[in-house]
N, C-alpha and C positions, 0 to 999 in steps of 0.2 A: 310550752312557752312560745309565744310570738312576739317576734318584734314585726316594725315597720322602718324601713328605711326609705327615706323618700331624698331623690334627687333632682340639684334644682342646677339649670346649668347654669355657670360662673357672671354675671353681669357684663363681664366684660366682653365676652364670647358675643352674647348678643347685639352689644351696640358693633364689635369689629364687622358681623357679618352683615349689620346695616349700612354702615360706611362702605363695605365692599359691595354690597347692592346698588349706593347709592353712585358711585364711581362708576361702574358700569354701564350703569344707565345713561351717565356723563358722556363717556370715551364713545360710547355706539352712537349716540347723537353726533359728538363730533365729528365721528368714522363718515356718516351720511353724506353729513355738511360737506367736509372736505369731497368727499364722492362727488356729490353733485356742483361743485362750484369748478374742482378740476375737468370733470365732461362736458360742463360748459365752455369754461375754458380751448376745451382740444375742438370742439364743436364750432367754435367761432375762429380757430385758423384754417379750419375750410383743406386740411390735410387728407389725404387720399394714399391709403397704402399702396407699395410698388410693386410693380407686376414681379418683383424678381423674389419679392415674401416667398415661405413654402406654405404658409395658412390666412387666411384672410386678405389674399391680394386684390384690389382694386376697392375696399369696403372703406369710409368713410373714419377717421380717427375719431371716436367721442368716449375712448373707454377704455381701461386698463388694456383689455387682450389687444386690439387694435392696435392702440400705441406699445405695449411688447411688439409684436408683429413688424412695426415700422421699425422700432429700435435695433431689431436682428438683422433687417436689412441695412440698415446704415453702416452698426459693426461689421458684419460681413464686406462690404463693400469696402469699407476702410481699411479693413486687411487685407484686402486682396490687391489692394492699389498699395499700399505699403510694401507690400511683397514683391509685387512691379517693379517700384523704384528701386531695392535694393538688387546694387552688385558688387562683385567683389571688388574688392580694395585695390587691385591690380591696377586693374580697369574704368577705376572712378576717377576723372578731373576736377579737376575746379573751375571755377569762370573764366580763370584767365591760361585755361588750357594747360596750366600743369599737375602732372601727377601730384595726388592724397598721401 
């Protein structure tokens, strides 16, 4: 005795995975878009990484690594000068020259 069993995937399966095609397809266009209007963007402030970067110093800002690159330099630098400024409570005045 033979049967046949034939399967057929659910309708719904099909149209979920064309939705998720079709979205896709959406967000990656988007993804571009915004790529390309943001390195325009960094392209047109005419920014220049600083010599004190450890990767890409003096290379022109138009692009994600670039602007990382700048950005670790700024954090860096603002912690470092934060760290300057503090001292101990002791020894800190105020403007009109009395102890904190």
């Amino acid at each position: 005795m033979s049967s046949t069993v034939t399967v057929t995937p659910a309708k719904g399966a099909r149209g979920i995975g064309l939705v998720s095609i079709i979205a896709g397809i959406v967000l990656l266009l988007a993804g571009i878009g915004t790529w390309v209007v943001v390195a325009n963007q960094l392209s047109a402030e005419e920014i220049t990484v600083s010599d004190d970067s450890s990767f890409m110093a003096g290379r022109h800002v138009n692009g994600p690594l670039t602007a990382y690159a700048q950005a670790e330099v700024i954090t860096s630098t603002r912690s470092r000068r934060a760290a300057a400024r503090r001292t101990p409570s002791s020894t800190r005045t105020t403007r009109r020259g009395r102890r904190s």
